[in-house]
C-alpha positions in Angstrom: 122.5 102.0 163.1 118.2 102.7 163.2 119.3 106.3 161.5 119.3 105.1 158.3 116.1 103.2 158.2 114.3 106.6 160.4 116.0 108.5 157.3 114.3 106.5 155.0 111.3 106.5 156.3 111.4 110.2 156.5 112.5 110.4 152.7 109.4 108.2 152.4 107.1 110.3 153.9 108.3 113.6 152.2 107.8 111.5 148.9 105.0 110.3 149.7 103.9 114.4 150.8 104.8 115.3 147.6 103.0 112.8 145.1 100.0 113.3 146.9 100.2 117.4 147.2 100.7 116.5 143.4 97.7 114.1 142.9 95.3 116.8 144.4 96.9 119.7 142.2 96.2 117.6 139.4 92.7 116.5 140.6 91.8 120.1 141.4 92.8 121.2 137.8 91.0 118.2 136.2 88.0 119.1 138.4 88.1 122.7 137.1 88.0 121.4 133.4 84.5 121.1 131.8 83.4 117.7 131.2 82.0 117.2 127.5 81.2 113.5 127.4 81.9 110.3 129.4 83.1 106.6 128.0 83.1 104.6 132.1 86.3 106.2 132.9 87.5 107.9 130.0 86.5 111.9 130.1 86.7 114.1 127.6 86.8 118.1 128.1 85.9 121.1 126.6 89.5 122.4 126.2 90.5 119.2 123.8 87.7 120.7 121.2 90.2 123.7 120.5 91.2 123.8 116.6 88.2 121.8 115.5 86.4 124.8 114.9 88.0 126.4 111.7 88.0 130.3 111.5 84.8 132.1 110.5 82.6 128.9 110.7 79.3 129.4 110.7 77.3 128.8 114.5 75.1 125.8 112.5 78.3 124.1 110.9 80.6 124.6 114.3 77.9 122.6 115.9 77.9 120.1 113.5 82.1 119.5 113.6 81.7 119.3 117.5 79.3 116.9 117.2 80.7 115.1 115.1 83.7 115.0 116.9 82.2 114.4 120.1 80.4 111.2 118.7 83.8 110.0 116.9 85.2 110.4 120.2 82.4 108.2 121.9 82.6 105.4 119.5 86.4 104.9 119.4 86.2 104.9 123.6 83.8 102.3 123.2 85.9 99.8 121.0 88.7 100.7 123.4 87.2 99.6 126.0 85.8 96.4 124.5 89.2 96.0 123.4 90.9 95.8 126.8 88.2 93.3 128.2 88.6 90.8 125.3 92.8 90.5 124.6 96.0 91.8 126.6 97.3 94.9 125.7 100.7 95.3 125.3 100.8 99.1 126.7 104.7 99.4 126.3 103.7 98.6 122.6 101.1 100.4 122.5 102.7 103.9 124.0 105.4 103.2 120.8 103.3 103.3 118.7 101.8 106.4 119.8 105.0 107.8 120.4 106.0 106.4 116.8 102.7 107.8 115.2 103.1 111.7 116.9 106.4 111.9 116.0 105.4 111.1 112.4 103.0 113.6 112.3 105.3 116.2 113.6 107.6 115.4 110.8 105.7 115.3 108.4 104.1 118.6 108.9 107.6 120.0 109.3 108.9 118.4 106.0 105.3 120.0 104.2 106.6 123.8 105.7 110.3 122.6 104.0 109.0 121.8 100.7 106.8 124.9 100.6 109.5 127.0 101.5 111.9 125.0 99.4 110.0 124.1 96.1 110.9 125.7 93.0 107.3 124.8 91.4 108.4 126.2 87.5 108.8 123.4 85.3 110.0 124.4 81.3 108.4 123.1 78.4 111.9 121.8 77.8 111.8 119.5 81.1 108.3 118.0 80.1 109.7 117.8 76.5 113.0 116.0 77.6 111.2 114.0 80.1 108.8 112.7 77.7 111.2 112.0 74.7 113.2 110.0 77.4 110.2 108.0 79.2 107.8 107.5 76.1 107.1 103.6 77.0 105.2 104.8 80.2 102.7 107.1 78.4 100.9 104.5 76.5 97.7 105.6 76.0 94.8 103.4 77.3 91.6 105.2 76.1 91.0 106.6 72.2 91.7 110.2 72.0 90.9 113.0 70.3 90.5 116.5 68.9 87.4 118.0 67.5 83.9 119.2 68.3 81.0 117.9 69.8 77.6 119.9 70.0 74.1 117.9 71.6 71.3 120.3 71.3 67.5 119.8 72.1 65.5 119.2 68.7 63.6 122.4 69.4 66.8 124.5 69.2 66.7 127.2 66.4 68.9 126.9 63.6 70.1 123.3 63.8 70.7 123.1 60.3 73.5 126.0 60.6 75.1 124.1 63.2 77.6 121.7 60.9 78.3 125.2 58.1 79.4 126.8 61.6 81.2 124.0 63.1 83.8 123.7 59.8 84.0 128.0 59.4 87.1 129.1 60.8 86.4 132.6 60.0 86.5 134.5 63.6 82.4 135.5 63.3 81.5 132.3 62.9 84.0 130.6 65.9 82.3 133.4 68.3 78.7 132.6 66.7 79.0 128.7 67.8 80.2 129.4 70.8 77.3 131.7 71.4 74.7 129.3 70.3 76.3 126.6 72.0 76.0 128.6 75.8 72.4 129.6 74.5 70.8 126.2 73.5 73.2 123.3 73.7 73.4 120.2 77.1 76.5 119.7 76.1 79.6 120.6 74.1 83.6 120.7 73.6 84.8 123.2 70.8 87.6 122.5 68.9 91.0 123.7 70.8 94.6 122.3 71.1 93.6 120.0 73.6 92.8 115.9 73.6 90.1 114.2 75.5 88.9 110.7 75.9 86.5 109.5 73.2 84.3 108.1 75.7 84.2 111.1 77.8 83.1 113.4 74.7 80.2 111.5 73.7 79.0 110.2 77.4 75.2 110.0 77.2 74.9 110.2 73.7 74.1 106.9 71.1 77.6 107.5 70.3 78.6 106.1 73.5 77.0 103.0 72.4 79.3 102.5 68.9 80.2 98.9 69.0 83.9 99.6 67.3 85.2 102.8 68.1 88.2 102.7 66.4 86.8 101.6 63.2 84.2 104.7 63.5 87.6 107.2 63.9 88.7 105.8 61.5 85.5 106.0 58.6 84.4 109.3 59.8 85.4 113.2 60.5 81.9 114.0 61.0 79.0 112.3 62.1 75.3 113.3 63.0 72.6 111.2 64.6 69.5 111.8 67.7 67.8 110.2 69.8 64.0 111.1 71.2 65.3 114.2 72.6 68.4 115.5 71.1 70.4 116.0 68.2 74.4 115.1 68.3 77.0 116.7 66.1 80.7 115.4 66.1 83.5 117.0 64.2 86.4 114.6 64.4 89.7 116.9 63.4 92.4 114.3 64.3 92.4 111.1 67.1 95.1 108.4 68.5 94.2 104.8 69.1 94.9 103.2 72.3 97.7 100.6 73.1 100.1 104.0 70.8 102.6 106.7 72.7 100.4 109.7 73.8 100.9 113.0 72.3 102.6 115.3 74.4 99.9 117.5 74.7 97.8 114.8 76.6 100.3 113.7 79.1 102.0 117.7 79.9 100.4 118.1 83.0 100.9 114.4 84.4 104.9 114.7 83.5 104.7 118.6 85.2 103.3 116.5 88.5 105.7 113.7 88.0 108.6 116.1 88.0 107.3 118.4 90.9 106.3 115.2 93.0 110.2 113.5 92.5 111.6 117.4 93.1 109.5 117.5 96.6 111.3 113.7 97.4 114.6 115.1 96.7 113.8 118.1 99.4 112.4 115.5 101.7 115.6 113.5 101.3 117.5 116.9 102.0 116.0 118.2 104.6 116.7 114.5 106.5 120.3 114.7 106.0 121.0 118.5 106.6 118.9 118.1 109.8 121.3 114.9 110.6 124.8 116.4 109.8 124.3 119.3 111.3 123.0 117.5 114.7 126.0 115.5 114.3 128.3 118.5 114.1 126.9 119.6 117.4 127.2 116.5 118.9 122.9 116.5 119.5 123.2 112.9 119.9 125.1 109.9 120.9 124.5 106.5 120.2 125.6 104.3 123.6 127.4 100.7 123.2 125.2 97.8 124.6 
């Protein structure tokens, strides 16, 4: 009858023989491992910097990442640590949550690979257009719009007086003549082009930034010239949509091309989940236990 508790014992001690041969394998590898910084018990080593160091990297900015790292490192350590000394820690809660938090990560960088590989990123006039006629209410616009020319020039450039005779020429030499004088002597300028932009955006930093009531401006001018102590401004107005009206197409084609590429990359996300689930299921990858 005193086998089974020598037996025991025994299986004890080989256990025991085992975790510690264990403990000083690990101890001896840990002790092998260079020792970057120290938060009271918490050691971080010179083989966790891997990766933080990005390919060709210069010697003065792969100093700087590892520093900064190093420090990041440091200061979370130290909340930590204040942390367990002023509430409990649920550690089965917290462990979750880093399980919860890696496995995320892993996902998601899996489901980025999928839509890459996956994403047909060609979107047809005819999609924006159909899209647009469809959805019209959610392109209100917000801002005043418009199309036209703007031209803010020192008062020492040459040949101001040319600019507004150039700036209503359509004839090809005088199109490539503005656009010359513009890169020689303007601070700032938008030629005319297919394209809308914000009324406020054209004339930032100009007095006609400062125009009490925009939209009655639009609407009482297609050209305007004034200055300031420096500068002279020239605006060309050639057509322009209030706020609170549907946007032209034009204004909203990339933001309906993201739209539609964003809701495609869902869809793949949403496919990817299920083919990965059906097919684990037709392998029977998983059970699910009753209670």
């Amino acid at each position: 009858m005193k086998a089974v508790p020598i037996l025991i014992v025994i299986i004890m001690a080989s256990l025991a023989g085992c975790d510690l041969i264990r403990m000083k394998k690990e101890q001896s590898q840990e002790a092998a491992r260079k020792t970057v910084a120290r938060v009271h018990n918490a050691y971080l080593y010179q083989d966790e910097l891997a990766g933080i160091i990005p390919a060709g990297a210069t010697a003065a900015d792969s100093v700087a990442r590892v520093t900064a790292y190093i420090n990041s490192w440091i200061r979370k350590q130290l909340v930590i640590h204040e942390a367990t000394k002023n509430i409990d820690i649920n550690e089965a809660e917290v462990e979750r949550k880093v399980l919860d938090y890696r496995y995320s990560l892993i996902g998601y960088e899996y489901q980025n690979y999928y839509i890459q590989k996956n994403l047909d990123d060609s979107v047809s006039d005819k999609e924006i257009q159909e899209y647009y006629n469809s959805r019209q209410d959610n392109f209100i616009l917000k801002q005043n719009i418009v199309q036209g020319t703007y031209i803010k020039v020192p008062k020492e450039a040459p040949r101001t007086k040319r600019i507004k005779d150039l700036m209503y020429s359509r004839k090809e030499k005088d199109v490539d003549e503005l656009r010359s004088y513009c890169l020689s002597f303007s601070a700032a300028y938008h030629l005319a082009d297919s394209s809308w932009i914000e009324f406020d955006k054209l004339v930032v930093n100009s007095p006609l930034a400062e125009i009490p009531n925009k939209v009655q401006f639009l609407r009482s001018y297609n050209y305007y010239e004034t200055s300031d102590n420096e500068f002279l401004y020239f605006l060309k107005i050639d057509a322009y949509k209030m706020s609170d009206n549907v946007s032209p197409l034009e204004f909203v084609k990339q933001d309906i091309k993201n739209i539609i590429l964003n809701k495609r990359k869902v869809e793949l996300a949403r496919k990817l989940e299920e083919e990965v689930y059906e097919n684990a299921a037709n392998r029977n990858d998983f059970e699910i236990y009753n209670r």
